[in-house]
C-alpha positions as CSV (number, residue, x, y, z in Angstrom):
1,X,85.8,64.4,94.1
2,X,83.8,67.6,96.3
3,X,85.8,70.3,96.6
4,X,84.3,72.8,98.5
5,X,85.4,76.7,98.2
6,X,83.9,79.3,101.1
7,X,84.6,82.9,101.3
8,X,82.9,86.2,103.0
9,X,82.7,88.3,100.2
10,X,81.8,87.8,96.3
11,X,85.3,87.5,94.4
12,X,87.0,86.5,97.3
13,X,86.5,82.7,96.2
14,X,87.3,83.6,92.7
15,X,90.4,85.8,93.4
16,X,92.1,82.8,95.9
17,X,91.3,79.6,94.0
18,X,89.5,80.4,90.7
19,X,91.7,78.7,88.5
20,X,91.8,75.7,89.9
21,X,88.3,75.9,90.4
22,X,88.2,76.3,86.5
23,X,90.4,73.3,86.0
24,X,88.5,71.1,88.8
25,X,85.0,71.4,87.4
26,X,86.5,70.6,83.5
27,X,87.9,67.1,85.0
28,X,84.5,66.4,86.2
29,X,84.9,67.6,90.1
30,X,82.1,68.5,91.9
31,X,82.5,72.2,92.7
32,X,80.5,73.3,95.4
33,X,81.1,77.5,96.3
34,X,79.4,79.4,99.6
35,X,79.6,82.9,100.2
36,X,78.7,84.5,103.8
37,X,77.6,88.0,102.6
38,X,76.8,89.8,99.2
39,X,79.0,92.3,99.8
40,X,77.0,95.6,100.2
41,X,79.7,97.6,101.9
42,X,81.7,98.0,98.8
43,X,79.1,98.5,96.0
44,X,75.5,97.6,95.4
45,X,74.4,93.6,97.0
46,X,71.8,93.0,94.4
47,X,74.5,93.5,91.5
48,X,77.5,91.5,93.5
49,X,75.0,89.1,94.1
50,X,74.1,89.0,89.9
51,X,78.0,89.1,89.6
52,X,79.0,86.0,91.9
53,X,76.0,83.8,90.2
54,X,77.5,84.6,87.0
55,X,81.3,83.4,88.0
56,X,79.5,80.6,89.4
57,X,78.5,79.9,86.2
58,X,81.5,80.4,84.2
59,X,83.5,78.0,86.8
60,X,80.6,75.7,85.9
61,X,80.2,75.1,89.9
62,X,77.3,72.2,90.7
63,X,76.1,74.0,93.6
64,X,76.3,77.8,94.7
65,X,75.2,78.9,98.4
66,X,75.0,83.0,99.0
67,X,74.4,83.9,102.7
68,X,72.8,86.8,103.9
69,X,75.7,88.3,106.7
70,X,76.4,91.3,107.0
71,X,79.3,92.5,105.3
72,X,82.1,93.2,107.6
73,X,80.4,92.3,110.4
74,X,81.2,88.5,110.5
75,X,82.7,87.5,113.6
76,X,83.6,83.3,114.3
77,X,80.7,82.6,116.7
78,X,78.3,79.7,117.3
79,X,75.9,80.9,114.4
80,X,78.7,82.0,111.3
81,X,80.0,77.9,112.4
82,X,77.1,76.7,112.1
83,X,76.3,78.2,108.6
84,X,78.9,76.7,107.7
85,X,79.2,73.6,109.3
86,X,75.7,73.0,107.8
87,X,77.1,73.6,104.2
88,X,80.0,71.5,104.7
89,X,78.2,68.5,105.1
90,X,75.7,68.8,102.5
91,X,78.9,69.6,100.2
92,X,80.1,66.2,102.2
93,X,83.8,67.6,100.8
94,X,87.0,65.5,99.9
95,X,88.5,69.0,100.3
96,X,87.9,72.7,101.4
97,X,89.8,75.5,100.4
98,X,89.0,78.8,102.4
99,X,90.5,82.1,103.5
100,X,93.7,82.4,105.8
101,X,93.5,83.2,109.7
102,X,95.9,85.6,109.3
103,X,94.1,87.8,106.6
104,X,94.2,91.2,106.5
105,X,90.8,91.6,106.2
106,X,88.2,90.7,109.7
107,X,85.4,89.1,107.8
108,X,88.2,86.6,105.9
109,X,89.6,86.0,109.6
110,X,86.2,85.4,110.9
111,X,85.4,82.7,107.7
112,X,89.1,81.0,108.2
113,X,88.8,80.9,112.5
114,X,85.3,79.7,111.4
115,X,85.9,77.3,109.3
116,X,88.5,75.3,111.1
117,X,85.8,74.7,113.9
118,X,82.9,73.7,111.2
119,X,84.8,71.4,109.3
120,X,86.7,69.8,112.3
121,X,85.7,66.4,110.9
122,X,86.6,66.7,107.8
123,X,90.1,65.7,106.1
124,X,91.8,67.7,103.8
125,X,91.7,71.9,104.5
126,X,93.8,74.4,102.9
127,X,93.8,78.1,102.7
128,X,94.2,80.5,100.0
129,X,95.7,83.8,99.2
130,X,94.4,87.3,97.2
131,X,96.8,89.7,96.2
132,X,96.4,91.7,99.5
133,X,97.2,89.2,101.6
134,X,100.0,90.2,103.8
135,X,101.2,86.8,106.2
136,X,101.3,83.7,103.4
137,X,103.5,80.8,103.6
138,X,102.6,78.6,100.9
139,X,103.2,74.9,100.9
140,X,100.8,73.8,97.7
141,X,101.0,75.3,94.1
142,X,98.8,74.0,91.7
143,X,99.7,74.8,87.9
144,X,97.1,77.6,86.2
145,X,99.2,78.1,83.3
146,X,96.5,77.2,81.1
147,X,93.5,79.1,81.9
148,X,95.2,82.0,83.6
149,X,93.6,84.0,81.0
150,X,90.0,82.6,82.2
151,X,90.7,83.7,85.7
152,X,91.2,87.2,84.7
153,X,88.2,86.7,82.8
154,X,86.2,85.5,85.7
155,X,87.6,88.3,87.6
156,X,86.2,91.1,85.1
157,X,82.9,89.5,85.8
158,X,82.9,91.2,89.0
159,X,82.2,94.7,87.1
160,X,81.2,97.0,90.1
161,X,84.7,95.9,91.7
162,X,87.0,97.1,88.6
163,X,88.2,100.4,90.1
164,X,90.4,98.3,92.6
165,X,93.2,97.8,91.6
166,X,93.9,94.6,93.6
167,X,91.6,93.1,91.1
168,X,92.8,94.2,87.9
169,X,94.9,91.4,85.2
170,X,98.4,92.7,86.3
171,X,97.7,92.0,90.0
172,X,96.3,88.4,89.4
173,X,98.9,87.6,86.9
174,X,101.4,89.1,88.9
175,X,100.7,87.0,92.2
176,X,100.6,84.2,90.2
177,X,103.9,84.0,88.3
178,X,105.5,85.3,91.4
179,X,104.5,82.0,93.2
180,X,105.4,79.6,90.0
181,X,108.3,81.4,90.7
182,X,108.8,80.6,94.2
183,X,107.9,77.1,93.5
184,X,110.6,76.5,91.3
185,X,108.9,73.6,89.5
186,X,110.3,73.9,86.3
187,X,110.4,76.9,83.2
188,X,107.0,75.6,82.0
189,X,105.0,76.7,84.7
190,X,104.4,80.1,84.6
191,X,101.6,80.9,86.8
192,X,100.2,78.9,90.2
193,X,98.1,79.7,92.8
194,X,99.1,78.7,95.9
195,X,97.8,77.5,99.4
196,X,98.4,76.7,103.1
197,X,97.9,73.9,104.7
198,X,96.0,73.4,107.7
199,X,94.7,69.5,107.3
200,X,96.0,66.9,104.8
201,X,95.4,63.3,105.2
202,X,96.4,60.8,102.9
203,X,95.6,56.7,102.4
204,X,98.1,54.3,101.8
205,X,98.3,54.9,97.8
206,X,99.2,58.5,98.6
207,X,96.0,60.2,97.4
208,X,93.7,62.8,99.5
209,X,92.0,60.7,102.3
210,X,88.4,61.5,102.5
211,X,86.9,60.2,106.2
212,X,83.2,59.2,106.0
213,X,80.8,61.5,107.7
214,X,79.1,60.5,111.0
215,X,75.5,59.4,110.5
216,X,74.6,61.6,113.1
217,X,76.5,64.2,112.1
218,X,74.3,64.0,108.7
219,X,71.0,63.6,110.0
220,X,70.6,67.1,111.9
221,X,71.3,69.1,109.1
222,X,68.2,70.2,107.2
223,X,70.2,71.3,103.7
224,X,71.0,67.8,103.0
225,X,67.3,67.7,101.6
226,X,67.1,71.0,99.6
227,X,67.8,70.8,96.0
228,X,70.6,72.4,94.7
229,X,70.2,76.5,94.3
230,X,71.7,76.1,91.1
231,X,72.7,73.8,88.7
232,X,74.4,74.0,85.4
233,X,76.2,72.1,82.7
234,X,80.0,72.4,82.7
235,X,81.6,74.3,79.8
């Protein structure tokens, strides 16, 4: 399976859906991971830019894509959809997770408005949650129990960030045992991180329903010819 993560600034990706990132790439999912900007508002881009290839890494993510926006200055026009329209179908994803609409933040509304137009085609779209976020209603969990220490870990990658407290182990844990708790699975899963849906298709054995890609839709975009930025062996 491709599974596809996009988000505006670095950590953003890793904060909403890094364990399951974790967990996808150790079953042998592809794990692709595009970010719009390298966030130089809130610290130095060259070292966020170290930082996100180093979570990238530690995911062990077959293709990372880092965009040169502007931080906080993304707005959901023609050119932010087509980045990402572009990526999407070199990812050529069974699903996408990316930030909410209703985010607090205006660049993670300007990647989820965004989004919804790039990846009209595609089949299977949910949205994730950091501890900021405000307006959630979830509707997936998926179980982290087991490497909820590794996404703290991936977060304390993201050095030049660790004054905010947002991204410090209580909050992550926190947000995280809160929604196993909302799930009410059962006493065995302790921590989740959970999404909305916006698209979900399914065949007729249930599974995620992947719709083939247009062959036009293919031809006109140039990245399905560039080699992957990076490439690394899972952990």
């Amino acid at each position: 399976m491709n599974i596809l993560a996009i988000g505006a600034h670095p950590d953003d990706i890793e904060l909403g859906c890094g364990g399951t990132l974790i967990k996808a790439a150790r079953e042998g999912h592809n794990v692709f991971m595009y970010t719009l900007t390298r966030g130089g508002k809130s610290g130095q881009a060259t070292e966020r830019t170290e930082e996100l290839k180093r979570s990238a890494k530690f995911i062990g993510a077959k293709d990372l894509k880092i965009d040169d926006y502007e931080d906080t200055k993304l707005t959901p026009g023609s050119e932010l959809i087509n980045s990402i329209e572009s990526y999407v179908n070199f990812a050529d994803p069974d699903v996408i997770f990316t930030h909410s609409k209703k985010d607090v933040h205006h660049d993670h509304r300007a990647i989820g408005t965004a989004t919804l137009e790039a990846a009209r085609n595609s089949s299977n779209i949910l949205t994730y949650e950091i501890p900021l976020t405000v307006e959630f209603e979830p509707q997936v969990f998926y179980d982290i129990t087991d490497v909820i220490d590794e996404k703290v870990e991936l977060i304390e990658i993201f050095w030049s960030q660790n004054a905010k407290l947002y991204l410090k182990a209580n909050a992550i844990k926190g947000l995280a045992e809160y929604r196993a708790l909302q799930s009410r699975l059962n006493s065995h899963i302790n921590y989740v991180e959970s999404f909305e849906v916006v698209k979900l298709c399914l065949d007729k054995q249930f599974r995620l329903m992947k719709v083939p890609q247009a062959a036009d839709s293919v031809k006109r975009v140039p990245e399905q010819e560039r080699e992957l930025e990076y490439a690394w062996n899972k952990r």
